[in-house]
N, C-alpha and C positions, 0 to 999 in steps of 0.2 A: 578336552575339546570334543573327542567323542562321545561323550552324556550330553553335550550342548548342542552336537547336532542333531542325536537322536531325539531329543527332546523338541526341538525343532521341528523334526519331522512330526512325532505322534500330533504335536497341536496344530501342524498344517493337516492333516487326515482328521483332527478331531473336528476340523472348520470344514472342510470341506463336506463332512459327514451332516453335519448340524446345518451347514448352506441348501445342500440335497434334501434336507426334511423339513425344512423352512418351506423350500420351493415346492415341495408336493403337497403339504397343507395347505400353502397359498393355494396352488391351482384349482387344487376340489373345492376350498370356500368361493373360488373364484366363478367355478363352474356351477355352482348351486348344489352340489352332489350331498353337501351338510346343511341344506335346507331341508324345512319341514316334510315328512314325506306325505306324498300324494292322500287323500282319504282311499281312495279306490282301493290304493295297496292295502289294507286293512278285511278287504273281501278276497282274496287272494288264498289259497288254500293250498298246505303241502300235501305232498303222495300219498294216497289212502293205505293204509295198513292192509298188507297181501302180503301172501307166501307163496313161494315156488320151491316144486321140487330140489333145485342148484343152491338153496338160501345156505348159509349155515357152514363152516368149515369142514364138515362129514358131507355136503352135499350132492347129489349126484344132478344132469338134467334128466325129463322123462320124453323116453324118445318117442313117445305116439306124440306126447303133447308137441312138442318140436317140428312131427313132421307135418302137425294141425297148421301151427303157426305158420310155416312156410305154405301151408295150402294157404292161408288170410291174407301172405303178401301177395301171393302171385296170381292171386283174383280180386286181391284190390287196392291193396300199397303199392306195385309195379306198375299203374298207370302213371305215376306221380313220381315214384322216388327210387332211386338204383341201390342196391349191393356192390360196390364196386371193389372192396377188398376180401368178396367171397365168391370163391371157383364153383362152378355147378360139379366138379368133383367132390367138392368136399361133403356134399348133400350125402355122401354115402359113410361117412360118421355119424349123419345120426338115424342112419337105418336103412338109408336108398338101398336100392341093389346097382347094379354096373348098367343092366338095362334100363330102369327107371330114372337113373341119372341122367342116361342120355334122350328119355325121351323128354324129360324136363327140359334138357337143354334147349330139346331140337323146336321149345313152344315159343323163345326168345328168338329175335333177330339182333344179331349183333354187326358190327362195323368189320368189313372184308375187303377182299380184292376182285371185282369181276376179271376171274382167266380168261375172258376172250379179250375184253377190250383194255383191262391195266386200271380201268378206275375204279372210284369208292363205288361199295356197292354193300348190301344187308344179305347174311347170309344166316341161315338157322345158327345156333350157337351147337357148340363139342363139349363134351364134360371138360376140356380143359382154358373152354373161354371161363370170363367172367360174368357176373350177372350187369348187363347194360345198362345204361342211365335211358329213361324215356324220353329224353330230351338231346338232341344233336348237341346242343350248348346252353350256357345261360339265359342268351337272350331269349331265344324260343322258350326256355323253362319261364322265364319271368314272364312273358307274354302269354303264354298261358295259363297264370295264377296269377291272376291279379298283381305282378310286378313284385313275385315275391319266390323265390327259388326254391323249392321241394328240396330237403338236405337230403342228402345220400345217408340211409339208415344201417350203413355197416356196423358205424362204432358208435351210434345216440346212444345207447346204455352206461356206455365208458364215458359220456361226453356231457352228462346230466347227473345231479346227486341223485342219489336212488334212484336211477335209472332206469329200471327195469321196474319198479314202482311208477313212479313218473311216466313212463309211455302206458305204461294201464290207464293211469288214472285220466290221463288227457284223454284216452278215446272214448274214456266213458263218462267224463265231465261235463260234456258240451250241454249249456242248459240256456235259458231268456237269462237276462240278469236280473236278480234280485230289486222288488222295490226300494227296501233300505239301499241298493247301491247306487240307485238312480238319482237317489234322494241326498246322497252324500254328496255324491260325484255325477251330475247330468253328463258330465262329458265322456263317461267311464261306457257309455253306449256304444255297442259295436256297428260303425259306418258300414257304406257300402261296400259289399265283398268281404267284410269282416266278420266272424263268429264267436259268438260268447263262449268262453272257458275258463275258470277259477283256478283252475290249475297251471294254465299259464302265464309264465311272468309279469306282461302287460294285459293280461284278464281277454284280450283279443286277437285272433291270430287268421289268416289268411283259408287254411285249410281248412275246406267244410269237412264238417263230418264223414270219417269213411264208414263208419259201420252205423246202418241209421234201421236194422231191422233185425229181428231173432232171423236165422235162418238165411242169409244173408249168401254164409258158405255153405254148401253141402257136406259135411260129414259123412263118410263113410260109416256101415251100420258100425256098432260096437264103439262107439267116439261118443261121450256126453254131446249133450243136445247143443246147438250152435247157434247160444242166446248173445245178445251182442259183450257182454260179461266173459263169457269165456273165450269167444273170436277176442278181445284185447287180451285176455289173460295169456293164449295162446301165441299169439302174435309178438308180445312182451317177451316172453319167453324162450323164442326161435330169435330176435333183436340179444338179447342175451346171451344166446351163443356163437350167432356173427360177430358180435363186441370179441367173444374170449371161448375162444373155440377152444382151447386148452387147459380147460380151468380142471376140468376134473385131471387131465395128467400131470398137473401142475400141485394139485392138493395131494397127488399119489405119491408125487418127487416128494413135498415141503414135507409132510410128516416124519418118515424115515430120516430128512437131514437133521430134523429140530429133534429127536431121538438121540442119533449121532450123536451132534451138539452136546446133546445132557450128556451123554455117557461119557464124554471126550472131557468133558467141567469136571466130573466128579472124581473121572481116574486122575484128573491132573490133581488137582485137592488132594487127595489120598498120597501120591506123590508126594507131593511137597509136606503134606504132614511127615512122611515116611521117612524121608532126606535130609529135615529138618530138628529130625527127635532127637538126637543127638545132643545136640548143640543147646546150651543151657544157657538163658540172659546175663549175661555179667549184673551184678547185685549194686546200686548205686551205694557209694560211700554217706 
């Protein structure tokens, strides 16, 4: 009786498994998602082949480039798009001092309390705010970009395949579209308030171009020249380590444990050969 009901059960889970995959293939046919795809998509181009210092599982990041990067956002990505899961203290991981921390902070206005009268009020930012959204909320975000909301650029690197490839390559993508793509796809044209980029998913994307000139950021002397190539490369970079601020103490932990690891496999091995020598297969008749 109990093989008959277990058995019962597995073909009711085997039905309902096979019902739930029925129903998701229907939906995507249903939705056109396994129709032909677009021509357009065919002009669409993945992340241009780059290296950065952090690539690589020995990787380190390089902290002038880092602190370049954070110069590119906060003279021209912090019009548009917030930091919102990095502290203007932690600026001093990758080289700030305590002073320059705070003078950075103090260039932000961030959301406070006016003490005299108890309401909302903007108040310079402390190394222990966060970096701000430039936008009170959505709506004001969307109405100022064309109906299209600036992501918050904490974790894009984590939030995109090759990420930190991928945010390079989009900044320095933006071109006319190709005659061949016009000629594929007339409608692959980027409308009004739209701009052409290959690198983005839909080939069109809301945000103009932020870096449209060498020279753009000023560098400090002794900083490679500040061609719009290396403001992305730089910028990419600094996006990188707000994603994964702990990458490098994270590669310092994982090495020594997968060390560990081996060494713990091999004496156990050695073990069991050890405790095991003994003992002789009984011989089949």
């Amino acid at each position: 009786m109990i093989r008959i009901l277990a058995s019962l059960v597995g073909l009711g889970f085997t039905a309902v498994v096979l019902f739930a995959l029925g129903s998701g293939i229907f939906t995507v046919i249903d939705q056109g998602k396994l129709k032909e795809t677009p021509p357009e998509y065919a002009f669409k181009k993945g992340p241009r082949d780059v290296s950065f210092a952090h690539d690589g599982p020995f990787g380190k990041f390089d902290r002038p480039q880092l602190q370049r990067g954070m110069q590119v956002y906060k003279e021209v990505c912090a019009a548009c798009h917030g930091l919102k899961y990095v502290a203007f203290r932690d600026l001093e991981k990758i080289g700030y001092t305590e002073g320059q921390v705070k003078a950075l902070a103090a260039e932000f206005q961030v959301p406070g309390i006016d003490p005299n009268t108890g309401e909302a009020a903007l108040r310079p930012g402390l190394p222990t705010d966060y970096f701000p959204s430039p936008y009170p909320n959505d709506v004001a975000a969307a109405a100022a970009n064309n109906n299209a909301i600036p992501p918050d650029l904490s974790l894009m690197t984590k939030a995109r395949a090759n990420g930190t490839a991928y945010v390079y390559s989009l900044l320095v993508g933006y071109q006319e579209p190709s005659a061949e793509l016009l000629a594929a796809a007339p409608d692959a044209a980027p409308g009004p308030g739209l701009y052409h980029n290959p690198y983005f998913p839909n080939l069109n994307l809301a945000m103009a171009p932020p870096l449209t000139v060498d020279g753009q950021v000023t560098y400090a002397e002794g900083n490679p020249e500040a061609t719009i190539e290396q403001m992305s490369k730089d910028v990419a970079a600094f996006l990188a380590w707000t994603a994964e601020p702990t990458l490098e103490k994270r590669r310092q932990t994982g090495w020594p444990v997968l060390g560990f690891l081996l060494f713990a496999t091999i004496l156990a091995y050695l073990s069991k050969k050890q405790i095991w020598s003994a003992v002789k297969p009984k011989k089949r008749d």
